[in-house]
OpenMM code with the backbone's topology and positions (N, CA, C; nanometers):
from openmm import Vec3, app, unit

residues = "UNK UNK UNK UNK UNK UNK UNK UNK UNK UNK UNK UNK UNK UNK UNK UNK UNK UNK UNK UNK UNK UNK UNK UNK UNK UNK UNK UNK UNK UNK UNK UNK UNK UNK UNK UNK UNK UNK UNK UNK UNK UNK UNK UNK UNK UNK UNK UNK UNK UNK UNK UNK UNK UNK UNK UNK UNK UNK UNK UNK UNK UNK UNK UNK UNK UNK UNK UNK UNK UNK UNK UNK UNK UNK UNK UNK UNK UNK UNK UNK UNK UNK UNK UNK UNK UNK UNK UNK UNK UNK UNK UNK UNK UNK UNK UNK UNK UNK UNK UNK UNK UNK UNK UNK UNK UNK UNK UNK UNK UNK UNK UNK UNK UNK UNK UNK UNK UNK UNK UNK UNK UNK UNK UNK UNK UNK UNK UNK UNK UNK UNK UNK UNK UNK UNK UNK UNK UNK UNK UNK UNK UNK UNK UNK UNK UNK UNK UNK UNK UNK UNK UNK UNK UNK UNK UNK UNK UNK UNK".split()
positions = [
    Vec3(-13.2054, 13.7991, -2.0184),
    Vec3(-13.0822, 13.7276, -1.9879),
    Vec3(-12.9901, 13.8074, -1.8959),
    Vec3(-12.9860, 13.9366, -1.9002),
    Vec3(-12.9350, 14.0448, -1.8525),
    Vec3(-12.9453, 14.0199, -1.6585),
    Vec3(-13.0682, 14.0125, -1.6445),
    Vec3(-13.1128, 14.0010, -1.5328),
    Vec3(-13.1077, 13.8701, -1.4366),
    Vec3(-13.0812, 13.7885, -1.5331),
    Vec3(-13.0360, 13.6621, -1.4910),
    Vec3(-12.9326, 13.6461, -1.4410),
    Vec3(-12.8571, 13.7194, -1.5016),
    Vec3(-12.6943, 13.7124, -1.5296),
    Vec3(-12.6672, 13.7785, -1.3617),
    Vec3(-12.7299, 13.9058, -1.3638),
    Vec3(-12.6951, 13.9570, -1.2164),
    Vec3(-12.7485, 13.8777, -1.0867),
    Vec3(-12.8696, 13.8195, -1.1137),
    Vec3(-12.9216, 13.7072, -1.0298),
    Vec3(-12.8047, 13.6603, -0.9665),
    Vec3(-12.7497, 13.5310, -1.0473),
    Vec3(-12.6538, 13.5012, -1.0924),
    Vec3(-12.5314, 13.5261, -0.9815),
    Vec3(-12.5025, 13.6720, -1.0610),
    Vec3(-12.3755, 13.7435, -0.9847),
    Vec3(-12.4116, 13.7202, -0.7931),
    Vec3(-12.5368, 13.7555, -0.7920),
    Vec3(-12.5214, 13.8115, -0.6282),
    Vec3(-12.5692, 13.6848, -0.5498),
    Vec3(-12.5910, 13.5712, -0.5832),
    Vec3(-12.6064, 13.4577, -0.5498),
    Vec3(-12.5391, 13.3811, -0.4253),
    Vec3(-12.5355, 13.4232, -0.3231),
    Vec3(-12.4771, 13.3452, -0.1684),
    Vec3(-12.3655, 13.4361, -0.1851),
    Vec3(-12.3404, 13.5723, -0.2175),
    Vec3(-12.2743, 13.6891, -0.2291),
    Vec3(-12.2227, 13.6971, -0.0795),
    Vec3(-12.3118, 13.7234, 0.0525),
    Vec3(-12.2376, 13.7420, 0.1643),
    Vec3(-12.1500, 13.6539, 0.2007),
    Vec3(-12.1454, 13.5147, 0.1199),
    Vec3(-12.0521, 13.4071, 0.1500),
    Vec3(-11.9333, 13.4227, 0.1039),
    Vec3(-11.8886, 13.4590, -0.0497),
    Vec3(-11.7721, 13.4278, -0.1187),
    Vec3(-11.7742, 13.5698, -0.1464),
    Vec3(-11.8316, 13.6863, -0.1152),
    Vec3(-11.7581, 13.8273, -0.1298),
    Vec3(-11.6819, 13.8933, -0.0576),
    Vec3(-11.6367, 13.8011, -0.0059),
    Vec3(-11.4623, 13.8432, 0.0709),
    Vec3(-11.3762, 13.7945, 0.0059),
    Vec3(-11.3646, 13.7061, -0.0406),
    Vec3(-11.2570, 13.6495, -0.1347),
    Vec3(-11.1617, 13.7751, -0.1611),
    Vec3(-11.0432, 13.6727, -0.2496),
    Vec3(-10.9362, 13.8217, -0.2364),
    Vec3(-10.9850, 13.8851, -0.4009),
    Vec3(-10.9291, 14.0448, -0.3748),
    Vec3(-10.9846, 14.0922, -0.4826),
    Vec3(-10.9249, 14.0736, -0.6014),
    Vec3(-10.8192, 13.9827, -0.6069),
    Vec3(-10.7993, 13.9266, -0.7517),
    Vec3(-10.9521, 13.8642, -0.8204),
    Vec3(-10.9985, 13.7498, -0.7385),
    Vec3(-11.1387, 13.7338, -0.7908),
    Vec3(-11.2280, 13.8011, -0.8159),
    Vec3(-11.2487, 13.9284, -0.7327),
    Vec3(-11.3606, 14.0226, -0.7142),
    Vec3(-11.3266, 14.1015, -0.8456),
    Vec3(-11.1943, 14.1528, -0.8777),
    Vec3(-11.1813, 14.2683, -0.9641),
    Vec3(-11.2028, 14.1943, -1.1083),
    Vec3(-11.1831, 14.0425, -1.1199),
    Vec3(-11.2586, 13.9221, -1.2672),
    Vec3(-11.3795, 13.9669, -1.2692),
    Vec3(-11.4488, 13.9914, -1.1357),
    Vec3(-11.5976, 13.9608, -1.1833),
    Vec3(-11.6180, 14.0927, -1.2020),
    Vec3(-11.5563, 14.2021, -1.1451),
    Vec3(-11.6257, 14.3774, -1.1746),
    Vec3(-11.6176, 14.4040, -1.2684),
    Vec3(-11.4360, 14.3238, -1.3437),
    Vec3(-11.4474, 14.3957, -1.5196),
    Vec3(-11.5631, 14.3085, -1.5949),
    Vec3(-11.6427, 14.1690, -1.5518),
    Vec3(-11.6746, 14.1304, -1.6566),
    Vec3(-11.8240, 14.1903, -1.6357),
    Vec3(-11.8681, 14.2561, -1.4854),
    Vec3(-11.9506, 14.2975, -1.4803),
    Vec3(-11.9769, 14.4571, -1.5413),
    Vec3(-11.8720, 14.4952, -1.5824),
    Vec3(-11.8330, 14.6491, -1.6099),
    Vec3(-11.8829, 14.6335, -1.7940),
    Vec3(-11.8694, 14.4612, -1.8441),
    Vec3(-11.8563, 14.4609, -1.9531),
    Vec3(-11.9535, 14.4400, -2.0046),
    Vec3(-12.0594, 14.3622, -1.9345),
    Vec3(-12.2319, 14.3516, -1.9102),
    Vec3(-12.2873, 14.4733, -1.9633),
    Vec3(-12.2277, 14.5853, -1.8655),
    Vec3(-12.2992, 14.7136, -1.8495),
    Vec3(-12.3131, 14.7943, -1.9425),
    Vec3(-12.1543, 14.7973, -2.0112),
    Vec3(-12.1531, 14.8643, -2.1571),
    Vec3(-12.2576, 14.7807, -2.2792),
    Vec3(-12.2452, 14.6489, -2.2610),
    Vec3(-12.3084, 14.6033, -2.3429),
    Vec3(-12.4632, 14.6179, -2.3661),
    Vec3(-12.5375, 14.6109, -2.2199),
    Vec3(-12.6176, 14.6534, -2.2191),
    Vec3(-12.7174, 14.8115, -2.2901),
    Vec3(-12.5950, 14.8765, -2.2687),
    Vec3(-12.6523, 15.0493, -2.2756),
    Vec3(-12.5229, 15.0337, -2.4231),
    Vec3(-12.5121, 14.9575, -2.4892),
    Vec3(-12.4221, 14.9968, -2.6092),
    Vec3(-12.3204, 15.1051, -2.5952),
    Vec3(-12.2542, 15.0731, -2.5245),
    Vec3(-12.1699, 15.1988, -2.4654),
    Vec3(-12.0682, 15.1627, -2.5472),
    Vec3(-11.9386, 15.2573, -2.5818),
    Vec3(-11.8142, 15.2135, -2.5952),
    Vec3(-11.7605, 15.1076, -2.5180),
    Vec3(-11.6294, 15.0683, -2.6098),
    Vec3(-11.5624, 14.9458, -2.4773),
    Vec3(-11.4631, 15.0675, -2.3771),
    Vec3(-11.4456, 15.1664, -2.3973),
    Vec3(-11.3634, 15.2466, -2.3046),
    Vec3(-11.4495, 15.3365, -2.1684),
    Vec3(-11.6150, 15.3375, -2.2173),
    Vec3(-11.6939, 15.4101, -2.1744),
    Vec3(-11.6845, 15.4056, -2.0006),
    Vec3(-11.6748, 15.5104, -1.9393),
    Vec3(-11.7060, 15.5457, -1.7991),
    Vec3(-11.7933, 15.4229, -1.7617),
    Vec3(-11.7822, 15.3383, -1.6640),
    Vec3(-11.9446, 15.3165, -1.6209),
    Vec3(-11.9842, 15.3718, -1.5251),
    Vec3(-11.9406, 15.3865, -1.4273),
    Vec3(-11.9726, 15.4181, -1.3096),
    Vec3(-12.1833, 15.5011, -1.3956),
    Vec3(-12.1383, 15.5743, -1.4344),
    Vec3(-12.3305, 15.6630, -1.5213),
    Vec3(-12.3619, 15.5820, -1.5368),
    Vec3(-12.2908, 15.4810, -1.6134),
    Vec3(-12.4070, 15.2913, -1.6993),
    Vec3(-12.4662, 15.2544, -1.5688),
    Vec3(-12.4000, 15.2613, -1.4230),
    Vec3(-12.4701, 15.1425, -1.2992),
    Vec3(-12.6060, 15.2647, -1.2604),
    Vec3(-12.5591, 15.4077, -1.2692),
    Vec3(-12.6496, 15.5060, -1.2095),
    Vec3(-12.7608, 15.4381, -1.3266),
    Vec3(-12.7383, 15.4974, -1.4068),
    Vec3(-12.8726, 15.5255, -1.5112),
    Vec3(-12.9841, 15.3988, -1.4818),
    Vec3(-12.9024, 15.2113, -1.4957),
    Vec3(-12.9300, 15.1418, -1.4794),
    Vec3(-13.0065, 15.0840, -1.3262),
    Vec3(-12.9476, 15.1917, -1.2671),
    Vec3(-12.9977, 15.1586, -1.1385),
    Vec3(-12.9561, 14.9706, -1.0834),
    Vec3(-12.8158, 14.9790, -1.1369),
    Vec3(-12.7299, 14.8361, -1.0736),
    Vec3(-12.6451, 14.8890, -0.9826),
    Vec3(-12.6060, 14.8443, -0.8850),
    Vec3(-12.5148, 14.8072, -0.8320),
    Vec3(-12.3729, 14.7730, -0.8625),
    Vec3(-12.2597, 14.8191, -0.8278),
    Vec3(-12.1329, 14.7155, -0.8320),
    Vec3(-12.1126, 14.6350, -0.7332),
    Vec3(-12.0048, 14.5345, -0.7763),
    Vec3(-11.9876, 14.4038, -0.7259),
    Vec3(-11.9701, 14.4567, -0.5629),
    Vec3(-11.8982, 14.4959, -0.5464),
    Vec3(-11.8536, 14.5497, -0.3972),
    Vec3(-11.9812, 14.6200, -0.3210),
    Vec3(-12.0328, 14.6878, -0.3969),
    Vec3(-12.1337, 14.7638, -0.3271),
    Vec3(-12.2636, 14.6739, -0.3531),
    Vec3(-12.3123, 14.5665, -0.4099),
    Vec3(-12.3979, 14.4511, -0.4138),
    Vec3(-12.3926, 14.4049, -0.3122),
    Vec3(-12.2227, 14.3189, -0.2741),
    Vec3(-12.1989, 14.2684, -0.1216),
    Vec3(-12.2320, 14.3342, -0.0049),
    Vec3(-12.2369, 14.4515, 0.0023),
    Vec3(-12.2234, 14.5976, 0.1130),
    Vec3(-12.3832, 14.5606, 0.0890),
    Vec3(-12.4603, 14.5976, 0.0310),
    Vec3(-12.6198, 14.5313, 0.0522),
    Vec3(-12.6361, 14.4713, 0.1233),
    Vec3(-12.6384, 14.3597, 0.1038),
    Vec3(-12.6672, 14.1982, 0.1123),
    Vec3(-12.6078, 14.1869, 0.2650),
    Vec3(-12.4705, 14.2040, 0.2688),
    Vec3(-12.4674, 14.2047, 0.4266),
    Vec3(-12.5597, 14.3662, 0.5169),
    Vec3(-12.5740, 14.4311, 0.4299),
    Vec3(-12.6457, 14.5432, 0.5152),
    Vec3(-12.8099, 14.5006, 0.5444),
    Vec3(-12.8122, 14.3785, 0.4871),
    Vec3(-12.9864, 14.3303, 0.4623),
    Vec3(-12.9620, 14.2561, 0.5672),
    Vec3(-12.8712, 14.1503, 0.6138),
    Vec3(-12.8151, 14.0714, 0.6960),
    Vec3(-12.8510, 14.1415, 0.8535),
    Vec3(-12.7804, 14.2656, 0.8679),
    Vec3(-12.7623, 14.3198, 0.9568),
    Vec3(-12.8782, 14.4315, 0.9611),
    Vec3(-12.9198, 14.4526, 0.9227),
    Vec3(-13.0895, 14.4822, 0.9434),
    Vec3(-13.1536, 14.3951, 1.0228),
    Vec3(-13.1601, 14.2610, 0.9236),
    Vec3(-13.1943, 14.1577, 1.0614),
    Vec3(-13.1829, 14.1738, 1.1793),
    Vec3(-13.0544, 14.1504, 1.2345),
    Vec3(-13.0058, 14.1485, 1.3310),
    Vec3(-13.0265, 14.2414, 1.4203),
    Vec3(-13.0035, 14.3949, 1.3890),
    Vec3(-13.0823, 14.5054, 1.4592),
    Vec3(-13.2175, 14.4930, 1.4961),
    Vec3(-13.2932, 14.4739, 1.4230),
    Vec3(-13.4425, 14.3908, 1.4286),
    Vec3(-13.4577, 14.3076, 1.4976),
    Vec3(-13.3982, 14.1827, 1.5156),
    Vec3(-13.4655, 14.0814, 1.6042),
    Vec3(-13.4809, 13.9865, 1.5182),
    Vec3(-13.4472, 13.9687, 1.3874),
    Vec3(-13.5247, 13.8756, 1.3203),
    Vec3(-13.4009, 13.7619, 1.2235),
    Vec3(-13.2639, 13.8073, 1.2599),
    Vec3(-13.1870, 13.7436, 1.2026),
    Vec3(-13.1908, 13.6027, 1.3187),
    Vec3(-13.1471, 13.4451, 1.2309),
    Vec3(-13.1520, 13.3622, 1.2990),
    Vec3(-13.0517, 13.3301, 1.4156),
    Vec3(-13.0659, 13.2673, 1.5080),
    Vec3(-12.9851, 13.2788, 1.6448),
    Vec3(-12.8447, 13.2301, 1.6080),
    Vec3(-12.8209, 13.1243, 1.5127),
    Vec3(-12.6839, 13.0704, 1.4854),
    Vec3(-12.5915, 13.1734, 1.4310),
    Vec3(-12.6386, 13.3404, 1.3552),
    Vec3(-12.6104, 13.4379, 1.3175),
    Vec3(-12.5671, 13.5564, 1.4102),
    Vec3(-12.7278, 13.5453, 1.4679),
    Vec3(-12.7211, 13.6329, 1.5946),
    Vec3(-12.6247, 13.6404, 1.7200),
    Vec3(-12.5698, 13.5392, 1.7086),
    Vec3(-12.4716, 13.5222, 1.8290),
    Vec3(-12.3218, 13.5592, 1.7655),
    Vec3(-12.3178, 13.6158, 1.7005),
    Vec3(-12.1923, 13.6170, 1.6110),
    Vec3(-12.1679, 13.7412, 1.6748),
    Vec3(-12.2485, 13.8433, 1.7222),
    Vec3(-12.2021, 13.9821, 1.7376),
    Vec3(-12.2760, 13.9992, 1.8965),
    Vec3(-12.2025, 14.0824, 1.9447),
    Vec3(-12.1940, 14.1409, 2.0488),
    Vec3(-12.2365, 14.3375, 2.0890),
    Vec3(-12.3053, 14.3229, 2.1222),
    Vec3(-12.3680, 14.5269, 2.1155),
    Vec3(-12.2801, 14.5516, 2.2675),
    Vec3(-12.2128, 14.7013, 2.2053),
    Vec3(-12.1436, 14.7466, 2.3192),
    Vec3(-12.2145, 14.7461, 2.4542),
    Vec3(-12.3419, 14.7792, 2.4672),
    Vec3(-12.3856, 14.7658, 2.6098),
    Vec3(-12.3915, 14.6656, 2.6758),
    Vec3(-12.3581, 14.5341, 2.6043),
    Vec3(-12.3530, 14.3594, 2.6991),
    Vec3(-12.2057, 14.3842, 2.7528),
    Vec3(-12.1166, 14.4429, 2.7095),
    Vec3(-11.9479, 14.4568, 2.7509),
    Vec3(-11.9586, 14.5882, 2.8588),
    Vec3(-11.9817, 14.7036, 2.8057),
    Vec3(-11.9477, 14.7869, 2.9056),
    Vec3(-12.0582, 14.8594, 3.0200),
    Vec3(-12.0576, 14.8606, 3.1080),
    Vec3(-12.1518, 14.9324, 3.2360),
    Vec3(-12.1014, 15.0748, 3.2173),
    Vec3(-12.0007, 15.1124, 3.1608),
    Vec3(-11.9793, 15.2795, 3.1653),
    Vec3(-12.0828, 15.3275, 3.0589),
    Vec3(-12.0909, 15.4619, 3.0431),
    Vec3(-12.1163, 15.5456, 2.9437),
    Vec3(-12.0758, 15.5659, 2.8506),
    Vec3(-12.0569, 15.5108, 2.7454),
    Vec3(-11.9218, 15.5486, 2.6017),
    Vec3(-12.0243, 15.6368, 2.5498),
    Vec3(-11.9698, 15.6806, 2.4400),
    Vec3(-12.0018, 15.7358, 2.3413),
    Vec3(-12.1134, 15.6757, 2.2487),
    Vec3(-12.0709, 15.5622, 2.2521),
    Vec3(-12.1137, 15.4727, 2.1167),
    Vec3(-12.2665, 15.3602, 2.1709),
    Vec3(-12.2638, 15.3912, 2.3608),
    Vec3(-12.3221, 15.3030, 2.4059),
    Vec3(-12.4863, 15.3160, 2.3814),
    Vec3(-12.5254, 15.4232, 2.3657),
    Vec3(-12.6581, 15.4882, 2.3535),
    Vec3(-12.6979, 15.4589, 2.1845),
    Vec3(-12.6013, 15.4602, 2.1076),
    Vec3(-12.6632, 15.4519, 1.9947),
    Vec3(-12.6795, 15.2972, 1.9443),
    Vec3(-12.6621, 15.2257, 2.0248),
    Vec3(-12.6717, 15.0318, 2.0273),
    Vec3(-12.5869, 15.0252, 1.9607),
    Vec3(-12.4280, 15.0480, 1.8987),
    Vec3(-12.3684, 15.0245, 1.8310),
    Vec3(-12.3433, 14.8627, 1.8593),
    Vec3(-12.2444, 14.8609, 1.7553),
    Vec3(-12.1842, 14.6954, 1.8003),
    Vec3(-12.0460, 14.7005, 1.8229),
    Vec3(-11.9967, 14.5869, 1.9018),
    Vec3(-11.8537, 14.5948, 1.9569),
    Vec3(-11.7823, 14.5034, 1.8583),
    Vec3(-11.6573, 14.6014, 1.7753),
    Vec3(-11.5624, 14.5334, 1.6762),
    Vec3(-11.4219, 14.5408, 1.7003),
    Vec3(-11.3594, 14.5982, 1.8570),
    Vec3(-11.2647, 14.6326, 1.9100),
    Vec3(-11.1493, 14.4184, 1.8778),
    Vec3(-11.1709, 14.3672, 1.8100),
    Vec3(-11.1032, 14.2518, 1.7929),
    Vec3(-10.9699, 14.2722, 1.7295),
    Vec3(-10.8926, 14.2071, 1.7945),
    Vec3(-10.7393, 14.1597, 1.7232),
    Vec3(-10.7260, 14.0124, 1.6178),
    Vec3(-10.6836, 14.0523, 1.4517),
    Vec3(-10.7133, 13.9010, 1.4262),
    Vec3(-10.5558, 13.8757, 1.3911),
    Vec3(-10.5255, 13.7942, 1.3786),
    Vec3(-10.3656, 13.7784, 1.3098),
    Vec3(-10.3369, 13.7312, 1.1988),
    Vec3(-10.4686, 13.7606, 1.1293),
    Vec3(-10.4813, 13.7775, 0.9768),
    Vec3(-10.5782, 13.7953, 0.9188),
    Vec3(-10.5806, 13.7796, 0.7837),
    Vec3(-10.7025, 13.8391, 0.6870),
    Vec3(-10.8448, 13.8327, 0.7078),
    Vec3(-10.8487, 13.6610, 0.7476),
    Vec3(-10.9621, 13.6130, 0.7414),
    Vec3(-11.0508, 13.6889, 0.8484),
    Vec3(-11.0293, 13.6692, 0.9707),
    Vec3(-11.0539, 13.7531, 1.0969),
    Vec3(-11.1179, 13.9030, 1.0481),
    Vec3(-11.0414, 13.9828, 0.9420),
    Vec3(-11.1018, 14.0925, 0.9818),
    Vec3(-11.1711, 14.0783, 0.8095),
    Vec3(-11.2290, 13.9946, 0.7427),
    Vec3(-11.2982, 13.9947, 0.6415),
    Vec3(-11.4199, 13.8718, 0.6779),
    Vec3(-11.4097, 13.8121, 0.8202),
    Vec3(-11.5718, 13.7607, 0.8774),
    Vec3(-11.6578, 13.8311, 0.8945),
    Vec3(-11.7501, 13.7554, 0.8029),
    Vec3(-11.8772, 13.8223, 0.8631),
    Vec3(-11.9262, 13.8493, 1.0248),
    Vec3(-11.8489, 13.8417, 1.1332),
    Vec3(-11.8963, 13.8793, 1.2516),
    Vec3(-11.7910, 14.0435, 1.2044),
    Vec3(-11.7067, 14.0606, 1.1791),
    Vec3(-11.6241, 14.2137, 1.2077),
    Vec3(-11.7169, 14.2513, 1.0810),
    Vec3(-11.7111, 14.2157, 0.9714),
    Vec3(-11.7192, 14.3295, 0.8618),
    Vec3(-11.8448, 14.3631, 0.8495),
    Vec3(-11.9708, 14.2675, 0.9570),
    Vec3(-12.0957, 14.2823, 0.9582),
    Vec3(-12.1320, 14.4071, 1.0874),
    Vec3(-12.0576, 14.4016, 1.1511),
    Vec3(-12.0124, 14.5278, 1.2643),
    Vec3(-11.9839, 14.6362, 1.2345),
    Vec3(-11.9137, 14.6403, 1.1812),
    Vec3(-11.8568, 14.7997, 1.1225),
    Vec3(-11.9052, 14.8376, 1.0439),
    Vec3(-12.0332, 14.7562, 0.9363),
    Vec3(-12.0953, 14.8168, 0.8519),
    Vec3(-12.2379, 14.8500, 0.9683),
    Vec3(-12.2802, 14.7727, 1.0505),
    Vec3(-12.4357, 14.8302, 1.1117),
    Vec3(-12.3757, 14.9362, 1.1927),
    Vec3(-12.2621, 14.9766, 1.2317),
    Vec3(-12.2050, 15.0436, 1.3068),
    Vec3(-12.1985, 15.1794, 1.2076),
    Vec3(-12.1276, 15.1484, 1.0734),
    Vec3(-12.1837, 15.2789, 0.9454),
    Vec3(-12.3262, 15.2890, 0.9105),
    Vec3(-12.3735, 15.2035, 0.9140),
    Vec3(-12.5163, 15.2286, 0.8598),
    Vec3(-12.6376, 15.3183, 0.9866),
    Vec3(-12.5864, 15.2943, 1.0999),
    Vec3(-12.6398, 15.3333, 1.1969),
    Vec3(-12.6299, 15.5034, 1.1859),
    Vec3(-12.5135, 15.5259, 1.0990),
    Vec3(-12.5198, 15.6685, 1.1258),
    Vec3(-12.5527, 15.7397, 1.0000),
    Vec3(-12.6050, 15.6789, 0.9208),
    Vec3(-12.6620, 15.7399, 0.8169),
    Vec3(-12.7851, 15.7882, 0.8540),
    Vec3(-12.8364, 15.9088, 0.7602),
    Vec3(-12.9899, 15.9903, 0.8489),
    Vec3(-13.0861, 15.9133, 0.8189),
    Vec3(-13.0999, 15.8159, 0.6994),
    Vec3(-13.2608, 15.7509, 0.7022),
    Vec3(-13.2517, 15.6363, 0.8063),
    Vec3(-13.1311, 15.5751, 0.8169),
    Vec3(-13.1715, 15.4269, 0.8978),
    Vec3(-13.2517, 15.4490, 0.9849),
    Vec3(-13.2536, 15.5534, 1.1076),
    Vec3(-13.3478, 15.5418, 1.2047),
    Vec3(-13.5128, 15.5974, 1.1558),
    Vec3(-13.5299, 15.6248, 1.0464),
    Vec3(-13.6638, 15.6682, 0.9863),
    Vec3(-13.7304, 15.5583, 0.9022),
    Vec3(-13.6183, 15.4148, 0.8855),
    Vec3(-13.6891, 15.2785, 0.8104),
    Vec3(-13.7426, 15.2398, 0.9079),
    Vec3(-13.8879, 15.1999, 0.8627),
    Vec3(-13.9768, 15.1327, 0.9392),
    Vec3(-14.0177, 15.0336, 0.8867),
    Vec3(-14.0091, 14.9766, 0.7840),
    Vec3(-14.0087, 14.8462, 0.7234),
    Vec3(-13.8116, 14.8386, 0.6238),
    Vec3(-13.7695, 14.6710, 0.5992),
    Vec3(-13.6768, 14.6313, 0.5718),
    Vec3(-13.6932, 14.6645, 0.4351),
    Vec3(-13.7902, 14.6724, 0.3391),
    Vec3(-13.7896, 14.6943, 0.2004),
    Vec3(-13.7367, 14.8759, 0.2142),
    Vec3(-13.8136, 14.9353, 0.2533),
    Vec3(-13.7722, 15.0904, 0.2738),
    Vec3(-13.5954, 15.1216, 0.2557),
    Vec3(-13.5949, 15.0344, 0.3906),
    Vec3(-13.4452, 15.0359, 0.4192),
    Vec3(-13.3612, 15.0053, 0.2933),
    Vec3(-13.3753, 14.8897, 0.2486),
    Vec3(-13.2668, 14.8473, 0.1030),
    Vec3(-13.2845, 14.9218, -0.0069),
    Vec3(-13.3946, 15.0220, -0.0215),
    Vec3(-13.4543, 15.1184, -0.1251),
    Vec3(-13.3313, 15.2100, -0.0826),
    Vec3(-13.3430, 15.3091, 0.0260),
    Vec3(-13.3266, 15.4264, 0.0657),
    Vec3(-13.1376, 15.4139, 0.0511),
    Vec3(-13.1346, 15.2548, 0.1170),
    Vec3(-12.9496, 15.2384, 0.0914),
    Vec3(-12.9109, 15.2230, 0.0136),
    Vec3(-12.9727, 15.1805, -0.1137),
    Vec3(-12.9505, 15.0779, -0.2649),
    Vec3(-12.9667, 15.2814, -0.3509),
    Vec3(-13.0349, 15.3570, -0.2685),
    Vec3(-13.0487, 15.4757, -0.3704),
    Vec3(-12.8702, 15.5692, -0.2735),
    Vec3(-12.8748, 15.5772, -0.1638),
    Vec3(-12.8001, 15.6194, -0.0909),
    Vec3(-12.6239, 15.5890, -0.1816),
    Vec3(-12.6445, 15.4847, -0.2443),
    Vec3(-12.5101, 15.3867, -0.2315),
    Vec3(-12.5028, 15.4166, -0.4350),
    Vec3(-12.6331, 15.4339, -0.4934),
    Vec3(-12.5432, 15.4919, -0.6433),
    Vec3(-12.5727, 15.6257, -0.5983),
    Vec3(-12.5752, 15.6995, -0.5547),
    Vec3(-12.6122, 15.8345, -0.5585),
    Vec3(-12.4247, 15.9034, -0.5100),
    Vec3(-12.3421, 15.8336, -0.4760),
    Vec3(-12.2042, 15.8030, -0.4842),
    Vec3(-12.1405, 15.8042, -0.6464),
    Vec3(-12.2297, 15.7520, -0.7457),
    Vec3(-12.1452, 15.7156, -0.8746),
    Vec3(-12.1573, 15.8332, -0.9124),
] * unit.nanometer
topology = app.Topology()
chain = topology.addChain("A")
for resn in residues:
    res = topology.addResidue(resn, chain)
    for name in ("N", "CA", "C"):
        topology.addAtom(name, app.Element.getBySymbol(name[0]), res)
């Protein structure tokens, strides 16, 4: 049931995990409350060790996946075109030399005049392949399963 439950949780996740974090922080405590329950923990108990040991995820860092699986795609070649057109790689904009131009980054230099703008998936999917790019395994995944292993271990190895 346990496993269901997280099913569940991460379910069209890159869609409604921007929401504001009044919603997000409902679902972390009730996911925080899963966790103890699971491992019979106290109700005061640390979790952050319950997600390590368990090898789960939190809510925030589930979403940070899921769009990092997204944008794997996309680096790849293999995300669909109605997606793919959402982002822009610095070398289609600039003919100079940047910094950033050699490493295929993506261009997130946008002004929004509010929330929504900078919690779309075209910016927040940017600035994460733009972080993920500089982590040391990404350029050593050679298959997409590797990749969500190496980030999914990368990302509790934080708790």
């Amino acid at each position: 049931h346990c496993i269901s439950a997280f099913q569940h949780l991460s379910y069209d996740l890159p869609v409604w995990g921007t929401s504001t974090d009044g919603y997000l922080s409902k679902l972390a405590l009730q996911q925080k409350k899963v966790v103890r329950a699971i491992t019979f923990s106290d109700f005061y108990a640390h979790t952050s060790p319950l997600f390590k040991s368990l090898n789960i995820l939190k809510i925030k860092d589930l979403f940070n996946q899921k769009i990092g699986s997204l944008m794997w795609d996309f680096d790849h070649h293999s995300l669909p075109d109605s997606l793919a057109l959402m982002f822009t790689r610095r070398d289609e904009i600039h003919n100079c030399n940047l910094r950033n131009k050699n490493k295929n980054k993506l261009y997130t230099a946008h002004r929004f005049n509010n929330r929504y703008g900078y919690d779309s998936f075209s910016h927040y999917g940017s600035l994460l392949l733009n972080k993920l790019k500089d982590l040391p395994f990404y350029g050593n995944c050679y298959s997409k399963s590797a990749f969500m292993d190496k980030y999914k271990a990368s990302i509790l190895d934080t708790y």
